[in-house]
Backbone as ProteinMPNN parsed JSONL, in Angstrom:
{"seq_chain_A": "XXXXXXXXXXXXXXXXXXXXXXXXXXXXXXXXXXXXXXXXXXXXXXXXXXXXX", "coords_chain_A": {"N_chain_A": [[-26.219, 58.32, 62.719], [-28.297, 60.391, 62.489], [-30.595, 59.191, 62.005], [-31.315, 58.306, 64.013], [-31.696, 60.505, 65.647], [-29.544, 61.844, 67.003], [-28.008, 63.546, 66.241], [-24.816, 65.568, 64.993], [-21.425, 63.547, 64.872], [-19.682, 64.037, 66.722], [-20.98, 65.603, 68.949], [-22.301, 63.697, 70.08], [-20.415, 62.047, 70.497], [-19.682, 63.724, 72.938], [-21.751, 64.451, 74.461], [-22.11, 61.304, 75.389], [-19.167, 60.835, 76.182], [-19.971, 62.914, 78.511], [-22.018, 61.375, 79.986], [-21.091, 59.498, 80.889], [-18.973, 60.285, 82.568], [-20.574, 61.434, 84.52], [-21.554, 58.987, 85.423], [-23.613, 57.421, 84.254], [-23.152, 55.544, 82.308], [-21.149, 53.079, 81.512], [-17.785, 52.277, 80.66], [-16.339, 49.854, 79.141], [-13.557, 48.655, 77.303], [-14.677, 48.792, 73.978], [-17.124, 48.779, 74.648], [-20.411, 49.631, 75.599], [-22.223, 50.202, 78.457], [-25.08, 50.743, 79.547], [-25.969, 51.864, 83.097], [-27.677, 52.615, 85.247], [-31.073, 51.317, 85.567], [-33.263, 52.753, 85.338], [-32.517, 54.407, 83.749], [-31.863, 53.307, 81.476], [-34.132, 51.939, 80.82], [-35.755, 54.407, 80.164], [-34.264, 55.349, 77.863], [-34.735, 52.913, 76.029], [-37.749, 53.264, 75.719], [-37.632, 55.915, 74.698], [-36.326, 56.003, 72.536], [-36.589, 53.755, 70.408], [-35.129, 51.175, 68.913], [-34.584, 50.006, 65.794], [-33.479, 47.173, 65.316], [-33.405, 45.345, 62.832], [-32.384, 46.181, 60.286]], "CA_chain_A": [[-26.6, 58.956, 63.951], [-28.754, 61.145, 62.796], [-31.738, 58.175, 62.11], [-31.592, 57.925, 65.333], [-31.987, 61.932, 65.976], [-28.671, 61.775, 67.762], [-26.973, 64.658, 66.124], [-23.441, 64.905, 64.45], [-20.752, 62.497, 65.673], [-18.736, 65.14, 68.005], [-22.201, 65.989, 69.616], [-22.464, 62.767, 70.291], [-19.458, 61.874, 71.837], [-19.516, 64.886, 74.042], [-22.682, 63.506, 75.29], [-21.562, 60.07, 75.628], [-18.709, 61.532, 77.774], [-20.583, 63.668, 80.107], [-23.324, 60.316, 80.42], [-19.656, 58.239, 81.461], [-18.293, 61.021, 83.826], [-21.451, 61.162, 85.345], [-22.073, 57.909, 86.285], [-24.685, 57.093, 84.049], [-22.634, 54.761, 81.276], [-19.661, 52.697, 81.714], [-17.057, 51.785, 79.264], [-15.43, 48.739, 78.728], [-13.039, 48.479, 75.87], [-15.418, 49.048, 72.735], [-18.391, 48.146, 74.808], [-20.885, 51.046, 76.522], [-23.315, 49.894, 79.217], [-26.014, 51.707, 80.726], [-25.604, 51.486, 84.363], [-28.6, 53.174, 85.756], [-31.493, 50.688, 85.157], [-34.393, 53.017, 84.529], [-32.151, 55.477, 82.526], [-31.812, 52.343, 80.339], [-35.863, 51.837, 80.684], [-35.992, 55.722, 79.522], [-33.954, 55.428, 76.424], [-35.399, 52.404, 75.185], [-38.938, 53.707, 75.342], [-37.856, 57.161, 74.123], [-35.376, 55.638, 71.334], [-36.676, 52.378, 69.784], [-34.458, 51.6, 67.364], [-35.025, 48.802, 65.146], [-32.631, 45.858, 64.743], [-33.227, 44.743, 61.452], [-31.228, 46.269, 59.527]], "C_chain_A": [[-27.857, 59.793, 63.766], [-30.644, 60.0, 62.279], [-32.101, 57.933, 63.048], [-32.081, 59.305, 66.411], [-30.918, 61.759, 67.381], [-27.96, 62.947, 67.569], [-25.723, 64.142, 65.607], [-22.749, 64.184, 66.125], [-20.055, 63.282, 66.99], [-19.999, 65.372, 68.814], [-22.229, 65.11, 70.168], [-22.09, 62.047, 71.009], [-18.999, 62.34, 72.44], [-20.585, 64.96, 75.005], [-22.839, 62.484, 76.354], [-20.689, 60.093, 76.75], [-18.958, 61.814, 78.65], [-21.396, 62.606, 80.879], [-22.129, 59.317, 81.426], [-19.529, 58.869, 82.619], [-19.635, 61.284, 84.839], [-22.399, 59.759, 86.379], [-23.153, 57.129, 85.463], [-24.462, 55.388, 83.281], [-21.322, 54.125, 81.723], [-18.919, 51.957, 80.48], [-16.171, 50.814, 79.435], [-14.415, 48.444, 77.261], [-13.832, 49.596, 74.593], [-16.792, 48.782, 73.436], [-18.703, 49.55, 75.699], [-22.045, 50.187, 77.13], [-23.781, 50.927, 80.153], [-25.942, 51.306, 82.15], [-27.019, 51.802, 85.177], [-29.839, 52.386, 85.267], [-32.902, 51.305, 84.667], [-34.05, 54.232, 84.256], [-32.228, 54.379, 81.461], [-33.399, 52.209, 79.762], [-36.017, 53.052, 79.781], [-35.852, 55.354, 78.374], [-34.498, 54.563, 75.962], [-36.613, 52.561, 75.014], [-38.919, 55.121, 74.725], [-37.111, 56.833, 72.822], [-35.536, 54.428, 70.985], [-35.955, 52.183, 69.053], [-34.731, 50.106, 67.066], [-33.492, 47.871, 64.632], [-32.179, 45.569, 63.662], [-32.751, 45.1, 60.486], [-31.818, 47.764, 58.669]], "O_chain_A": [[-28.542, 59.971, 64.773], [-31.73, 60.566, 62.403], [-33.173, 57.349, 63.207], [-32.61, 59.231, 67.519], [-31.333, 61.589, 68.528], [-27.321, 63.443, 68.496], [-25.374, 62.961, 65.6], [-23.024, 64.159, 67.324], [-20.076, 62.85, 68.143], [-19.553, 65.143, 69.939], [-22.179, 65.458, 71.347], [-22.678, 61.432, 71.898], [-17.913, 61.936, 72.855], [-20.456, 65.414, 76.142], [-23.315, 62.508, 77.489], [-20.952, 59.677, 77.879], [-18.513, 61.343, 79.697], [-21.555, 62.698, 82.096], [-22.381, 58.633, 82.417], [-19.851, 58.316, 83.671], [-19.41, 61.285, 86.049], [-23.217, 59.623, 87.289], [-23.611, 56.134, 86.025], [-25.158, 54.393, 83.481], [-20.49, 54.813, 82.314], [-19.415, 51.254, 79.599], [-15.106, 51.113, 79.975], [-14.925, 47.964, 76.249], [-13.603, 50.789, 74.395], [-17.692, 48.533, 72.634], [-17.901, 50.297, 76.26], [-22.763, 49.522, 76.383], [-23.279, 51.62, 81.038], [-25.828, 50.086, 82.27], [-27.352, 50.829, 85.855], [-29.929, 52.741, 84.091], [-33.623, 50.718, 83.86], [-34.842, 55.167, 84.379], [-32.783, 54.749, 80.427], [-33.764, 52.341, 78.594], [-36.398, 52.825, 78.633], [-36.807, 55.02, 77.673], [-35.177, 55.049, 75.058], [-36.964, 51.978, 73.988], [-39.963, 55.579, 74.261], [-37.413, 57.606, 71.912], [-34.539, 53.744, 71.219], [-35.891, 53.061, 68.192], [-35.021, 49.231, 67.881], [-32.727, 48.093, 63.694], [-30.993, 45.486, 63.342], [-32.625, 44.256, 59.599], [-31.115, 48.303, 57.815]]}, "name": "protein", "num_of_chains": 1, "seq": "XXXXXXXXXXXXXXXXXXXXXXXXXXXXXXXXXXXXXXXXXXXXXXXXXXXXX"}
């Protein structure tokens, strides 16, 4: 998490939470989708993260 400048894990998913209860994220099972299409635009231009391993 923190490669990603996310902060510890509890930070994280107290975040994650508030982004759900707000409407922003929705949760499926194990799966998190952005719902909001240029909050999604945001984070991936403010948080690149790299794939490859």
């Amino acid at each position: 998490m923190y490669k990603y400048g996310l902060g510890s894990a509890p930070t994280f998913r107290k975040a994650l939470g508030a982004l759900i209860e707000k409407g922003f994220v929705d949760r499926d099972r194990d799966t998190y989708s952005l719902i909001d299409v240029f909050f999604e635009k945001w984070i991936r231009m403010n948080f690149a993260i790299d794939h490859s391993g």
